[in-house]
Short mmCIF file of the C-alpha atoms (twelve columns), coordinates in Angstrom:
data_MODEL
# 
_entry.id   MODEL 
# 
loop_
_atom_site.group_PDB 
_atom_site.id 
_atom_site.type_symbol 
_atom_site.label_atom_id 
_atom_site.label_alt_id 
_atom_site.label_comp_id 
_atom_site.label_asym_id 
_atom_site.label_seq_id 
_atom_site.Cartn_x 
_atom_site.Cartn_y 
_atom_site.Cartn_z 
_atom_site.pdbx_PDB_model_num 
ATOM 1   C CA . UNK A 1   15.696  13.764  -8.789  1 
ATOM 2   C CA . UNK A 2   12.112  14.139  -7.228  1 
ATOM 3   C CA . UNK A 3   11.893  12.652  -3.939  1 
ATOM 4   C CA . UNK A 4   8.604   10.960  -5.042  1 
ATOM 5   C CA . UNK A 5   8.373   7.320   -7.018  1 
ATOM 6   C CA . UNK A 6   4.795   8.758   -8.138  1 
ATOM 7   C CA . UNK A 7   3.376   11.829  -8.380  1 
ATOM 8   C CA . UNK A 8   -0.123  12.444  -10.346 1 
ATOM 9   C CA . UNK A 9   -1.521  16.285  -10.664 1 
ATOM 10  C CA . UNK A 10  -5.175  16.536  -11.025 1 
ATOM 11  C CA . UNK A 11  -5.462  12.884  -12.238 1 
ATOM 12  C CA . UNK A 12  -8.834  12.234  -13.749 1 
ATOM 13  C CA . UNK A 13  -10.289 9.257   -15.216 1 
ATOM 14  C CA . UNK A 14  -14.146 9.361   -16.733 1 
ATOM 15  C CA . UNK A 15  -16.632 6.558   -17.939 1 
ATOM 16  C CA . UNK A 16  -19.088 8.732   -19.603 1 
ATOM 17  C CA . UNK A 17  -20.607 11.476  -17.169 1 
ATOM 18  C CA . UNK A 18  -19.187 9.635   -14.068 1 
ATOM 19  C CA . UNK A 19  -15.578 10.386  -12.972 1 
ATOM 20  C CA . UNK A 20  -14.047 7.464   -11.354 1 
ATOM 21  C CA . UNK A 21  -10.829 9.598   -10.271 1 
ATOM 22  C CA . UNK A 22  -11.469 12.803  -10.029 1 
ATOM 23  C CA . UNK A 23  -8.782  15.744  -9.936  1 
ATOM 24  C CA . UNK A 24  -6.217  13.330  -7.679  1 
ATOM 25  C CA . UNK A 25  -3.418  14.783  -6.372  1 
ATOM 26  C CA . UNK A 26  -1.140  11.698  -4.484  1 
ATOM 27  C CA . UNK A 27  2.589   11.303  -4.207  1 
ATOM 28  C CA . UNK A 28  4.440   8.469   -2.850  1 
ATOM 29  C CA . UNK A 29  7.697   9.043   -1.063  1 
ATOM 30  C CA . UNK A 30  11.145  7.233   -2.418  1 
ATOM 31  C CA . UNK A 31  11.587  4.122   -0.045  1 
ATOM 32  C CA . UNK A 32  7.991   4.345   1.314   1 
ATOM 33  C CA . UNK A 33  5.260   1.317   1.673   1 
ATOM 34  C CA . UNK A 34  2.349   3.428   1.016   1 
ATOM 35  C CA . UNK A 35  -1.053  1.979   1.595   1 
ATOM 36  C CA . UNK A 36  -3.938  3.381   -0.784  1 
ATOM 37  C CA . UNK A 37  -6.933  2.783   1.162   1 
ATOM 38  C CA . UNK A 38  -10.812 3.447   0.013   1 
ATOM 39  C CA . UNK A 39  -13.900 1.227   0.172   1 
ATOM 40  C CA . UNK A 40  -14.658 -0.922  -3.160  1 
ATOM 41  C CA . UNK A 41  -15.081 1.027   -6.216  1 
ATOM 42  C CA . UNK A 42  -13.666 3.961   -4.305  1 
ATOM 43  C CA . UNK A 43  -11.692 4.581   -7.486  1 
ATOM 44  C CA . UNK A 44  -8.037  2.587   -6.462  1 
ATOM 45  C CA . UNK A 45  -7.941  0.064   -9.314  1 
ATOM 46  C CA . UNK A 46  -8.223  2.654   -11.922 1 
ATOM 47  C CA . UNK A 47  -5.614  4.911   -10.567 1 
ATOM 48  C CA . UNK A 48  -3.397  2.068   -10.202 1 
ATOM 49  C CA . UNK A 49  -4.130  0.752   -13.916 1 
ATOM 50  C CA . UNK A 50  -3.658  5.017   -14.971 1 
ATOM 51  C CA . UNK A 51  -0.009  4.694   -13.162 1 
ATOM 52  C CA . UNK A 52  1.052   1.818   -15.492 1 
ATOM 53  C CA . UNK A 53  -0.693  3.299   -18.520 1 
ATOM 54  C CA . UNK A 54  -3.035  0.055   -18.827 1 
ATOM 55  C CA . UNK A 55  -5.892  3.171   -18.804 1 
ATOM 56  C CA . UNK A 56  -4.869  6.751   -20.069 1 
ATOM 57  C CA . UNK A 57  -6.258  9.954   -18.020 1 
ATOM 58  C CA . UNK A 58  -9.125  11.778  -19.211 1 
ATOM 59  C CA . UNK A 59  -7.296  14.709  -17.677 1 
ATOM 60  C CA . UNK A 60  -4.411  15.468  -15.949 1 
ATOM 61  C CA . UNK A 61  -1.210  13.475  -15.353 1 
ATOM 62  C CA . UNK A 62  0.816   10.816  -13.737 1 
ATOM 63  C CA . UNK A 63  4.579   10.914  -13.103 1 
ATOM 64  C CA . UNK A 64  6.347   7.581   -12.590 1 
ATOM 65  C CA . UNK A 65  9.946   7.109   -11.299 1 
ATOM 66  C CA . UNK A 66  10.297  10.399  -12.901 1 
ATOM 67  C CA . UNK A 67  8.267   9.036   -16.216 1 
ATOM 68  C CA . UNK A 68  4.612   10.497  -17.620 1 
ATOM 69  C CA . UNK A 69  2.840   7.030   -16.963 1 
ATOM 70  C CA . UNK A 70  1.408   7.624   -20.733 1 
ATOM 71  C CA . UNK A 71  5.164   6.933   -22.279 1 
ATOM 72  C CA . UNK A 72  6.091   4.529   -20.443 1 
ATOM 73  C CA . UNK A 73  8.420   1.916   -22.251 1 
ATOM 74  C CA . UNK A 74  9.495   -1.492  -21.664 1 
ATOM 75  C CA . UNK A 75  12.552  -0.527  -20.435 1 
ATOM 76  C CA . UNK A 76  10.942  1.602   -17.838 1 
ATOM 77  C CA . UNK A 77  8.734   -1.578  -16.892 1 
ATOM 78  C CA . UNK A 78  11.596  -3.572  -16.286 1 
ATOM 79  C CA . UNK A 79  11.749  -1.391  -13.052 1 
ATOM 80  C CA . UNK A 80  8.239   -1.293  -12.276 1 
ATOM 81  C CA . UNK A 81  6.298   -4.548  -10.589 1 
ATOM 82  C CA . UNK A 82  2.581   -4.514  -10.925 1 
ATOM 83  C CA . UNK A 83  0.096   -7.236  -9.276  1 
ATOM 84  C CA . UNK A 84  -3.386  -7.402  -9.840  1 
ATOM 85  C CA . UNK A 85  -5.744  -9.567  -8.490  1 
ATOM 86  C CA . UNK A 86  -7.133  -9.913  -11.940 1 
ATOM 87  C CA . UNK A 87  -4.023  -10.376 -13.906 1 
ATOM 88  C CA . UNK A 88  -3.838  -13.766 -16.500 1 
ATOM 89  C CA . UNK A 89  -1.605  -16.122 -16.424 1 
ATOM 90  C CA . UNK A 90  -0.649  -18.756 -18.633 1 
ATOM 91  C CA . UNK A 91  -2.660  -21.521 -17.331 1 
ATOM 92  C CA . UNK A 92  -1.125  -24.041 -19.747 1 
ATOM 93  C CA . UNK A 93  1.951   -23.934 -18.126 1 
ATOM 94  C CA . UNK A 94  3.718   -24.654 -14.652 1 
ATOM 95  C CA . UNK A 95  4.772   -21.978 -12.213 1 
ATOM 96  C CA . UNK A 96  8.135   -22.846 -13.081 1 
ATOM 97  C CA . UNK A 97  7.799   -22.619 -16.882 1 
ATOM 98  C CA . UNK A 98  5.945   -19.748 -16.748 1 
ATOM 99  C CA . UNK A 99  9.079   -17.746 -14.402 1 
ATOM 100 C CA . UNK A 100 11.393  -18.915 -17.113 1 
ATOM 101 C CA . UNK A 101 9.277   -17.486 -19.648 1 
ATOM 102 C CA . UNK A 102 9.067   -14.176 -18.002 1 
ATOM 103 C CA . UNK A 103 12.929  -14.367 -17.917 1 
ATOM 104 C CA . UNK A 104 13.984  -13.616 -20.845 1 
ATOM 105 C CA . UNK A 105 11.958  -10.329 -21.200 1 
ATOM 106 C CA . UNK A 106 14.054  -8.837  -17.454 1 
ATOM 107 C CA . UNK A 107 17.788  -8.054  -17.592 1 
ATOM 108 C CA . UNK A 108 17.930  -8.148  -14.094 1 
ATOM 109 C CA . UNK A 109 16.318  -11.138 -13.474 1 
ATOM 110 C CA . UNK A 110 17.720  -12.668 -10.417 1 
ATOM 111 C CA . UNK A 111 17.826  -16.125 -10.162 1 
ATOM 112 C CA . UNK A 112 19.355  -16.149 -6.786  1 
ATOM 113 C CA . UNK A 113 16.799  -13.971 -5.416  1 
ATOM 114 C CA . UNK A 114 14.031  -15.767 -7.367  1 
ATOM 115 C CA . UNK A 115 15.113  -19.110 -4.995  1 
ATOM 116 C CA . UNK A 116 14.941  -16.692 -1.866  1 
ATOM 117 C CA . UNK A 117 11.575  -15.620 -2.631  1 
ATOM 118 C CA . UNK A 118 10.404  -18.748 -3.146  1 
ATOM 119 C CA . UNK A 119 11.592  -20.021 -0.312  1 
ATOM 120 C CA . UNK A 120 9.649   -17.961 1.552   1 
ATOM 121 C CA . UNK A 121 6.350   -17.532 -0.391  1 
ATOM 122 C CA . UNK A 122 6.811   -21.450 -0.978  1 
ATOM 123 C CA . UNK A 123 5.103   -21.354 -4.246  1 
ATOM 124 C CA . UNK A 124 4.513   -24.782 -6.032  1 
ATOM 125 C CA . UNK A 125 5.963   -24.065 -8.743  1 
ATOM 126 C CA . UNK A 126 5.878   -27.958 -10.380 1 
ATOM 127 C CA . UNK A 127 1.785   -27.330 -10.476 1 
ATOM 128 C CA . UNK A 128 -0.018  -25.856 -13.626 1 
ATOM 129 C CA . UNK A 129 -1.289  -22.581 -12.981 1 
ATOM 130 C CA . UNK A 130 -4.141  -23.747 -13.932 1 
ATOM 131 C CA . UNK A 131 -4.440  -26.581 -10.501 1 
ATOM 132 C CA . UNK A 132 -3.480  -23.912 -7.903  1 
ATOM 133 C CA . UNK A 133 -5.425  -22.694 -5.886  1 
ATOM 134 C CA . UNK A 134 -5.898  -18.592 -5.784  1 
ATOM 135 C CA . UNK A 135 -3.663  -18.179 -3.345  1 
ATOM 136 C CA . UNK A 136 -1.228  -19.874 -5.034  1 
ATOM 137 C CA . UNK A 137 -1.550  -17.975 -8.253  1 
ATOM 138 C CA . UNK A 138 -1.018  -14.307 -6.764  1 
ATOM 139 C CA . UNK A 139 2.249   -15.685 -4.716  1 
ATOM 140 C CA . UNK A 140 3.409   -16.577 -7.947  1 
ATOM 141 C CA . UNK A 141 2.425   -13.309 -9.742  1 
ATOM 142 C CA . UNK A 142 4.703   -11.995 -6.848  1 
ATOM 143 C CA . UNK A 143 7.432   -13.918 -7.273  1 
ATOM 144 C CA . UNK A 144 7.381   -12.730 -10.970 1 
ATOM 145 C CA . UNK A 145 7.129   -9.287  -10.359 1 
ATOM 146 C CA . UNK A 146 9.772   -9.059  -7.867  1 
ATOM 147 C CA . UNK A 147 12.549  -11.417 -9.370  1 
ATOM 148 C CA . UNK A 148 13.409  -8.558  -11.404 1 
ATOM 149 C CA . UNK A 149 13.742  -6.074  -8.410  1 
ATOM 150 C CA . UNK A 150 11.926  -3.441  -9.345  1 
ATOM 151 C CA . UNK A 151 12.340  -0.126  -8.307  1 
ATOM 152 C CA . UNK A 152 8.497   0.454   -7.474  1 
ATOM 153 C CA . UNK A 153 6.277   -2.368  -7.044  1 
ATOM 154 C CA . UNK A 154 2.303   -1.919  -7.352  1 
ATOM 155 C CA . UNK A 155 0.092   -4.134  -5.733  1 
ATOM 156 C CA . UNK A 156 -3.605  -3.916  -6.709  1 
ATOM 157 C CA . UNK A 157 -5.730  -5.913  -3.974  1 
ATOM 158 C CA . UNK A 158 -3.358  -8.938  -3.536  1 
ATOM 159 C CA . UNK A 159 -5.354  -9.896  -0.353  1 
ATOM 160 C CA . UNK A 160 -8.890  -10.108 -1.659  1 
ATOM 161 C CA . UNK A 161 -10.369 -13.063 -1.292  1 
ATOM 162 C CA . UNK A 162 -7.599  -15.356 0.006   1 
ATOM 163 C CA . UNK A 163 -7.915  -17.329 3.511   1 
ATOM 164 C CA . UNK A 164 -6.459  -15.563 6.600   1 
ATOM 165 C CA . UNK A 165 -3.465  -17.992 6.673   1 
ATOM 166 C CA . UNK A 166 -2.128  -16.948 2.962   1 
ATOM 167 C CA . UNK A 167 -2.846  -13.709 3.723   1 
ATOM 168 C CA . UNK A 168 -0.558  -13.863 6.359   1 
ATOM 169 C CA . UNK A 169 2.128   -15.592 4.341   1 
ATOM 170 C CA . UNK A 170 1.646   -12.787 1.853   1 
ATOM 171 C CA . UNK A 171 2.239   -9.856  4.148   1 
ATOM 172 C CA . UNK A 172 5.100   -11.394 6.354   1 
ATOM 173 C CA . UNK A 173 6.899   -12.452 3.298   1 
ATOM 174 C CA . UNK A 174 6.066   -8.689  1.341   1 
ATOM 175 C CA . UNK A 175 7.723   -7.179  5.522   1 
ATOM 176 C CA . UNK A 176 10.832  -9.736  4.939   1 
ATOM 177 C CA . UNK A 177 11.568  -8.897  1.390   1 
ATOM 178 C CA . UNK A 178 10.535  -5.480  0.941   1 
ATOM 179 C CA . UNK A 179 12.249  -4.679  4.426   1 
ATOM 180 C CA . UNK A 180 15.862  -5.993  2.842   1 
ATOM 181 C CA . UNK A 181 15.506  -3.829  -0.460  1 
ATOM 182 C CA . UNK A 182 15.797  -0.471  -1.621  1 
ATOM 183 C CA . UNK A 183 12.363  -0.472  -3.095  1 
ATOM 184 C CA . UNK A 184 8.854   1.632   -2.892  1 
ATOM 185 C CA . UNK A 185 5.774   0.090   -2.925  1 
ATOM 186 C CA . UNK A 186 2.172   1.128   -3.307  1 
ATOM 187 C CA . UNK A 187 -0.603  -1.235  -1.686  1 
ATOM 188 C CA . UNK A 188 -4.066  -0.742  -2.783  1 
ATOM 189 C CA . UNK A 189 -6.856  -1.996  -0.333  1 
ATOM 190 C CA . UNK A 190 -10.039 -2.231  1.546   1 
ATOM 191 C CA . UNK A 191 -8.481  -5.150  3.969   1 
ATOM 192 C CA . UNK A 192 -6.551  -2.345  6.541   1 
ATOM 193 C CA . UNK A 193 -6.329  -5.317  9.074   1 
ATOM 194 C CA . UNK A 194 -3.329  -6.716  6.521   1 
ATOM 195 C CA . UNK A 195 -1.724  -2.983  5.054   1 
ATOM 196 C CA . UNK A 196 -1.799  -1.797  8.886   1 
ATOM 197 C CA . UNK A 197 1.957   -3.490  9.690   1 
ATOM 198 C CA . UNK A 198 3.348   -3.025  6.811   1 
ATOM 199 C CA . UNK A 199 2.495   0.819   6.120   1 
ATOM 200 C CA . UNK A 200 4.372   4.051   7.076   1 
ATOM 201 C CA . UNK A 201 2.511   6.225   4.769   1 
ATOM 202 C CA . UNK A 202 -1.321  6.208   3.775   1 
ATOM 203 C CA . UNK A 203 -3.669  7.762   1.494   1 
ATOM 204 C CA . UNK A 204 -7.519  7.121   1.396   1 
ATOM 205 C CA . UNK A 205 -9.745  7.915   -1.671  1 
ATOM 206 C CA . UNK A 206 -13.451 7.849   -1.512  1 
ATOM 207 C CA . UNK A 207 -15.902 8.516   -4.631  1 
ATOM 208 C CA . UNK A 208 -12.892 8.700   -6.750  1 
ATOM 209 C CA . UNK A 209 -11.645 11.980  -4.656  1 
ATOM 210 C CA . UNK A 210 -8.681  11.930  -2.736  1 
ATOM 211 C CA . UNK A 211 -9.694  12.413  1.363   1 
ATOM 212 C CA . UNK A 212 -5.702  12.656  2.780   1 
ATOM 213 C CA . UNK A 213 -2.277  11.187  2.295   1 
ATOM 214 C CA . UNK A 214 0.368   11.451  4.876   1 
ATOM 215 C CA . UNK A 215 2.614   9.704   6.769   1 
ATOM 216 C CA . UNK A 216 1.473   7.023   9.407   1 
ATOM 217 C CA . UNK A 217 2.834   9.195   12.340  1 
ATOM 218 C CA . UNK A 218 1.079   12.084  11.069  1 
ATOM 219 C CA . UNK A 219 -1.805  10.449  10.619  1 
ATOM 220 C CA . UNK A 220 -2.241  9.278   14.253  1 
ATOM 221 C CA . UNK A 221 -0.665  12.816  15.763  1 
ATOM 222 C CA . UNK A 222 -4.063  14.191  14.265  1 
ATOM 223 C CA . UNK A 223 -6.464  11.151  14.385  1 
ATOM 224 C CA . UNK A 224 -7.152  10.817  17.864  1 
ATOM 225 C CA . UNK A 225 -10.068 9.538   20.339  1 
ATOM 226 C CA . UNK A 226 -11.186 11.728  22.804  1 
ATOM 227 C CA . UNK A 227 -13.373 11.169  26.034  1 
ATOM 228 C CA . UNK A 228 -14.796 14.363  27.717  1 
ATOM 229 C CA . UNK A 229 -15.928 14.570  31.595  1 
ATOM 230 C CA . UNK A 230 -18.399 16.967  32.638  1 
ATOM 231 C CA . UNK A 231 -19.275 17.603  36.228  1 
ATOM 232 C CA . UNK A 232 -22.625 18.614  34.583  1 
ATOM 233 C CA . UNK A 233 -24.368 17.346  30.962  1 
ATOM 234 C CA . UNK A 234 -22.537 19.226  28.114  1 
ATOM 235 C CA . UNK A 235 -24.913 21.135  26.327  1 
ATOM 236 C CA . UNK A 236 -24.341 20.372  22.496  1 
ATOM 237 C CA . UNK A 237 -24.602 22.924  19.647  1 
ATOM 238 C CA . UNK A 238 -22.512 23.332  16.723  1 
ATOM 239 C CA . UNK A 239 -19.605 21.070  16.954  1 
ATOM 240 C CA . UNK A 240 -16.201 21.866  15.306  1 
ATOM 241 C CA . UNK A 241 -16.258 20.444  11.681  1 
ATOM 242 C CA . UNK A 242 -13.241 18.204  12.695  1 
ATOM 243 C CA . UNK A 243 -15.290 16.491  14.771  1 
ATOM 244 C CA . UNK A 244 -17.105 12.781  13.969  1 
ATOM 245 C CA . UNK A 245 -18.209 10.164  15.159  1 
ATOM 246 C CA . UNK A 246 -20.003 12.193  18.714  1 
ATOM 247 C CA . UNK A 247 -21.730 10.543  21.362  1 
ATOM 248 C CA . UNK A 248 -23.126 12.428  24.116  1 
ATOM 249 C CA . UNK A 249 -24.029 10.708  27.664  1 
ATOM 250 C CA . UNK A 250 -24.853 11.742  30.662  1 
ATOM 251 C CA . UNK A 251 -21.800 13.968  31.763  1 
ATOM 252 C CA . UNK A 252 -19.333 12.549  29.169  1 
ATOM 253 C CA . UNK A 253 -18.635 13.219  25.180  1 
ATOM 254 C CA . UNK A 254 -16.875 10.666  23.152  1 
ATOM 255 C CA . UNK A 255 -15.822 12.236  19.651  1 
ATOM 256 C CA . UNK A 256 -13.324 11.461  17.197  1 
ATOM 257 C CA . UNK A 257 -10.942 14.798  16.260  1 
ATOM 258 C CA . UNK A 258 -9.091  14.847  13.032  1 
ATOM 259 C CA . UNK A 259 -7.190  17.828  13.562  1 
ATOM 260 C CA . UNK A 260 -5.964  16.891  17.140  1 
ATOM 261 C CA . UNK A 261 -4.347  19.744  19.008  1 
ATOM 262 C CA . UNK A 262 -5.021  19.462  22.857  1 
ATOM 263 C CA . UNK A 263 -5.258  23.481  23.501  1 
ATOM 264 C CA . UNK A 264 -7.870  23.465  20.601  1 
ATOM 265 C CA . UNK A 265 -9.631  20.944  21.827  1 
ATOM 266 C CA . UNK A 266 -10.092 22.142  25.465  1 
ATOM 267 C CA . UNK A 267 -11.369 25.325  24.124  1 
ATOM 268 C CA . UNK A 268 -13.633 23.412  22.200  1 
ATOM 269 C CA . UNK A 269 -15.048 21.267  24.844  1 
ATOM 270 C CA . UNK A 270 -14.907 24.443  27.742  1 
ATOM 271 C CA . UNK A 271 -18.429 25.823  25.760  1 
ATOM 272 C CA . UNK A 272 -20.091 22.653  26.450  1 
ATOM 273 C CA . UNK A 273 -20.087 23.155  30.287  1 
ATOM 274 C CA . UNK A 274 -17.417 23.030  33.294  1 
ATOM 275 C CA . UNK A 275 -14.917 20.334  31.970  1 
ATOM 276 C CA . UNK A 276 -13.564 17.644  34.460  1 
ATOM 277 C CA . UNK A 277 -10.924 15.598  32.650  1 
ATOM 278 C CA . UNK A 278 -9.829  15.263  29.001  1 
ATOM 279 C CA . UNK A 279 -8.854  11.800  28.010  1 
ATOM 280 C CA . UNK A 280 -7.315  10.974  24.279  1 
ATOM 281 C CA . UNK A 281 -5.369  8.280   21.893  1 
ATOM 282 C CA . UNK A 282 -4.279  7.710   18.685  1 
ATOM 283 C CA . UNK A 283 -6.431  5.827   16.294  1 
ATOM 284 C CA . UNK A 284 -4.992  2.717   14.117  1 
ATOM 285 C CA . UNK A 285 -4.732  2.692   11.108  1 
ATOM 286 C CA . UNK A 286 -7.828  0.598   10.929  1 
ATOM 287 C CA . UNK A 287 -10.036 2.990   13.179  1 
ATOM 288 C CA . UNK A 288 -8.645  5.734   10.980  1 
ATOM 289 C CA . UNK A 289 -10.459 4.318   7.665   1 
ATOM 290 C CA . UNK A 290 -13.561 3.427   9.677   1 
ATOM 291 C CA . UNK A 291 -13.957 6.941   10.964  1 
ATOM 292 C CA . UNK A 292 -13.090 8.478   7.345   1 
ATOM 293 C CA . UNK A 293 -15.402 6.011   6.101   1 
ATOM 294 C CA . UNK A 294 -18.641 6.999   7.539   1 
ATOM 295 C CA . UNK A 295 -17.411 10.681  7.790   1 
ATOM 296 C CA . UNK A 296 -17.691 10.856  3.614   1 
ATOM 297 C CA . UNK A 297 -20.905 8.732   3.809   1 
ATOM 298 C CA . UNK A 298 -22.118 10.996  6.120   1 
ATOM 299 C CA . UNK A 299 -21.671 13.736  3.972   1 
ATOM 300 C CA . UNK A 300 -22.401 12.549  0.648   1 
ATOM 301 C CA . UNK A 301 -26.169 11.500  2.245   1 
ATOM 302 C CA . UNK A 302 -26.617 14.901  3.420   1 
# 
């Protein structure tokens, strides 16, 4: 068994001339929360929509839970959640007629659990779909994609939009439940502020090209922010290619380094002048997108 719930090789999705995922390679540990970061129309929704074969690759592949996401069956979705932002629901009916629908399709529908998550999602379920509010709706598209406790859940967005308060319900009830199961999700986002608690692994994708993936730890072991003291002005030239984000002042340098390694760095910083004191930290998870961010803008104006 492969210790990844998804694995894609070269992954490639075109509209016409423009490639919207181009040549991804991501995996996603067993067990993990993953968050997939990347601005808007970074290229997340269509990798997400290639993993549960709502979109088929132009190129390349997807493995799910061991499965090429292009045969896929419905026995292998009765192990996979998925939650759009953008996903209908039968507005005709109430939340709880439409979980009893839903029901019949899921084996391992669990009615017990079902009551558990709605205790704590708190989902009206006596309301027509059509009378809740948004926030409403994607708790419930929750509760019906995890009722069935799915091996792998796949959330596309499920923050956008929604006040801070159900955003907050969302994410402490997603810690709570996913914390007590044997499950892997994958979190696709532009709102860090929510994935940063609830991710130990992260990937970002800008321009439809995968930038890293790696484990939260990892992450900030190389992502840090570093403060330089001169006893004189440093005198800038070419500055390592790991380097972003630098601001020079009068005897200090503030740069973010990407490939952290303090014995590299000193080096570094030594053929700018006679180096006082090096100061560092780890980025969040939140500085970490920022900084990647205008990094690949950066270099896509240049």
């Amino acid at each position: 068994m492969s210790d990844f719930a998804i694995q894609t090789e070269n992954l490639t999705r075109s509209f016409g001339k423009l490639d919207a995922v181009h040549a991804l390679n991501l995996e996603v540990p067993h067990r993990s929360i993953y968050a997939f970061l990347g601005p808007n129309g970074a290229g997340k929704s269509t990798t997400l929509s290639m993993l549960v074969n709502a979109l088929r690759p132009s190129s390349g592949r997807a493995l799910v839970l061991g499965r090429d996401s292009t045969c896929l069956s419905a026995q292998d979705f009765t192990r996979i959640g998925y939650v759009a932002e953008h996903q209908e629901l039968p507005d005709w009916m109430t939340g709880e007629e439409t979980l009893k629908f839903l029901q019949t399709f899921y084996p391992k529908w669990d009615v017990t659990f079902l009551q558990k998550l709605q205790q704590t999602l708190d989902v009206p379920l006596g309301r027509r779909v059509r009378h809740m509010s948004r926030g409403e709706q994607m708790k419930l598209r929750l509760l019906s994609s995890m009722a069935y406790r799915p091996e792998l859940l796949i959330l596309d967005e499920p923050f956008s939009g929604l006040d801070p308060s159900v955003r907050d319900d969302l994410s402490s009830g997603l810690l709570e439940l996913v914390g007590e199961e044997d499950w892997t999700v994958i979190l696709a986002s532009h709102d860090v502020d929510e994935v940063e608690r609830l991710a130990d692994h992260a990937g970002f994708i800008h321009q439809g090209r995968m930038q890293f993936s790696e484990g939260l730890e990892d992450l900030q072991r190389r992502f840090r922010r570093v403060t330089a003291f001169f006893t004189a002005k440093p005198v800038l030239q070419e500055t390592p290619s790991t380097w972003s984000a630098v601001e020079s002042g009068d005897r200090q340098l503030r740069f973010v380094d990407e490939a952290y390694d303090a014995a590299t760095c000193r080096a570094e910083l030594e053929k700018l002048g006679p180096l006082e004191d090096v100061e560092e930290r780890p980025l969040t998870l939140r500085e970490i997108f920022i900084a990647a961010s205008r990094r690949r803008s950066i270099e896509v104006r240049a």
